[in-house]
C-alpha positions, 0 to 999 in steps of 0.5 A: 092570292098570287105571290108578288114577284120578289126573288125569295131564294135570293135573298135566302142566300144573302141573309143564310149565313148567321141563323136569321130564320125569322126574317128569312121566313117572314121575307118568304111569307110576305112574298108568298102571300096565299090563302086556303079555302078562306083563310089567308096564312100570313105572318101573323098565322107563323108568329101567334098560331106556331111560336109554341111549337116552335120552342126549343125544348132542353130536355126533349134535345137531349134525348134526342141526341142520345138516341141519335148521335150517341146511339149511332156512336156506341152502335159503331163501337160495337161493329167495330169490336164485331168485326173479328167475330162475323162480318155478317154481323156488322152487316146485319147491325147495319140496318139499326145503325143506318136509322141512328145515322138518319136520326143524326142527320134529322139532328144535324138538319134541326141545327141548321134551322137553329131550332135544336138548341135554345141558343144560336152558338150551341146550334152550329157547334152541334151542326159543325160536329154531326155535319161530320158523321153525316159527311156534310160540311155544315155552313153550306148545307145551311146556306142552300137548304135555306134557297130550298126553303124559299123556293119550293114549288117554284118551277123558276127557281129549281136547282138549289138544294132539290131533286132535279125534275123536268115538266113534260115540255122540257123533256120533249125538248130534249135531245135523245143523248139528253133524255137518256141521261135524264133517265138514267139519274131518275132510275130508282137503282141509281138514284137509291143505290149509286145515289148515297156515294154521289151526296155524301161522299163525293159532293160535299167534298168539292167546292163550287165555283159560285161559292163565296170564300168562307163557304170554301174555307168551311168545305176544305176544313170540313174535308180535313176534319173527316180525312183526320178521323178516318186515317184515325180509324184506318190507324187504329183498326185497319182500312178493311174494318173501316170499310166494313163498318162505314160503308154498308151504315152510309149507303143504307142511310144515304138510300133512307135519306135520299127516299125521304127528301124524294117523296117529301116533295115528289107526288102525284097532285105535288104543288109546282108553280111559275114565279108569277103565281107562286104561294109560299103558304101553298108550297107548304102545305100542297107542295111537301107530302104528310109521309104518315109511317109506321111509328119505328119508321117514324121514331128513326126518320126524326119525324120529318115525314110531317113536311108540311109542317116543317116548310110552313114553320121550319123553327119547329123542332123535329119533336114538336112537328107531330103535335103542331100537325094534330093540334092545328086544323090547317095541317090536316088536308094536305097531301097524306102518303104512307109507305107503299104510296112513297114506294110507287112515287119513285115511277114519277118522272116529269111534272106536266103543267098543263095537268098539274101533277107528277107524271110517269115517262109513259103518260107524258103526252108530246106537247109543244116544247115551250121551254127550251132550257132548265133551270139551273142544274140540280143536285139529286139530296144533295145537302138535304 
């Protein structure tokens, strides 16, 4: 069933602002209409089929933020206290302190879902404060993860909150100047390796220039808040310990991270549509990949491998999404990657219409350059 044309990702950015998921999603729902094989996934399927799973759980929470946030706080104390004994060693902690760090991150996402906590207040405040371990001003990142949500999949909304990616008709348009800096951004060392600089320490520092004032109020605090702890730190332990500790922690996890939010929606046979034909429901389960990974891998990266589940019902909590995936039917044929499938996904460059799947630079055929223009300009895990 074709989705109507209704400009869901607008109106994700009118109603972001106070945790009003559910009428956010019901708009996207209704919007996206869908059907799978011969059953239609409408409201009624996210409402009755999902409201279980979609409970926050108190003492699941607290767990997870034990071995989250506060497993990544006491892991840095002790890096901190390692510095003078081996440098080698706070690299070497590094690697486990990342995994917390993406898990904190996984926490900090949940929250601005509102799907973490019982209660609404206690979401942002616990967002506000991982927001600034993870280097991300909090009510923004909400505010376009959001657009996200609602516009997955659709090749005429794309810019808002994903990896920027051409169809093979774009890119045939492109000047040479143009196609080489569209290579460069999509070289896996630059995405993975210059990648976690640009989206968590340099990105969510500036404020843009559509951004309503209290977006900018929040960014500029945010800024002064994380200004604040590291001149603390420098103070307290010296500029070259921060460096050494902070550093090495935030590129590992930056890399994990910008990987993860690439192959959750960056796949060979990936669902993109225009506009007119879009599906909410088949942006869910056809669009984000089911990214199944070693359980360590697993426990670190906060479960949100099991995209499909979150995009159709993003209320779910983070603990509950494996068993919603392996209580519901629908969840099982969809798009099924492992780690090595994630790995050799990084070749995709440009998404060809006229196949309908992800291609490589070397299988994009010429084609008539159909569209001239991308839309928007979008930023490679930025807020993601």
């Amino acid at each position: 069933m074709p989705a109507r044309d209704i400009h869901v990702g607008e109106q994700a950015g009118r109603v972001a602002e106070d945790d009003t998921w559910e009428q956010h999603m019901d708009d996207a729902v209704k919007c996206g209409g869908g059907e799978r094989g011969s059953r239609r996934l409408d409201a009624a399927f996210w409402r009755e089929s999902l409201a279980p799973y979609a409970k926050p759980d108190l003492r699941r929470s607290v767990f997870d933020f034990a071995t989250s946030v506060l497993a990544y706080l006491a892991l840095t104390a002790v890096m901190y206290a390692a510095v003078d004994v081996s440098v080698l060693l706070v690299v070497v902690l590094a690697v486990p302190a990342a995994g917390f760090l993406v898990r904190t991150f996984v926490v900090f996402h949940d929250c601005a879902h509102g799907s973490f906590l019982p209660w609404r207040r206690a979401n942002r405040w616990l967002g506000i404060a991982c927001g600034l371990l993870v280097y991300s001003p909090f009510h923004i990142w909400r505010h376009e993860h959001a657009v996200h949500h609602a516009s997955a999949g659709d090749l005429d909304r794309r810019g808002r909150g994903d990896v920027e990616t051409l169809t093979v008709a774009e890119w045939v348009a492109l000047s040479r100047r143009k196609r080489l800096a569209y290579r460069t951004f999509r070289n896996p060392l630059v995405m993975l390796g210059l990648g976690p600089i640009w989206a968590l320490m340099i990105e969510p520092r500036l404020v843009p220039r559509s951004a309503r004032a209290r977006f900018g109020r929040t960014i500029i605090a945010t800024n002064i808040a994380l200004t604040a702890l590291l001149a603390g730190l420098c103070a307290l332990v010296g500029w070259r310990a921060v460096l050494v500790v902070q550093l090495p922690t935030a590129m590992l996890a930056g890399a994990a991270g910008i990987w993860m939010f690439y192959v959750q929606h960056q796949f060979e046979d990936v669902y993109w549509e225009r506009k007119a034909d879009w599906s909410y429901a088949e942006a869910a389960l056809r669009g984000s990949s089911y990214l199944k990974l070693p359980r360590l891998l697993q426990f670190f990266t906060g479960n949100i491998g099991l995209h499909h589940v979150h995009h159709l019902s993003a209320r779910i909590p983070n603990y509950n999404l494996q068993r919603a995936h392996d209580e519901n039917p629908v969840f099982h044929d969809v798009p099924r990657l492992n780690f090595w499938d994630g790995v050799r996904a990084l070749q995709l460059k440009l998404y060809d219409e006229d196949r309908g799947r992800m291609v490589t630079f070397r299988q994009a055929r010429p084609v008539p350059a159909t569209v001239a223009t991308t839309p928007g300009g979008a930023q490679a895990a930025s807020r993601c």
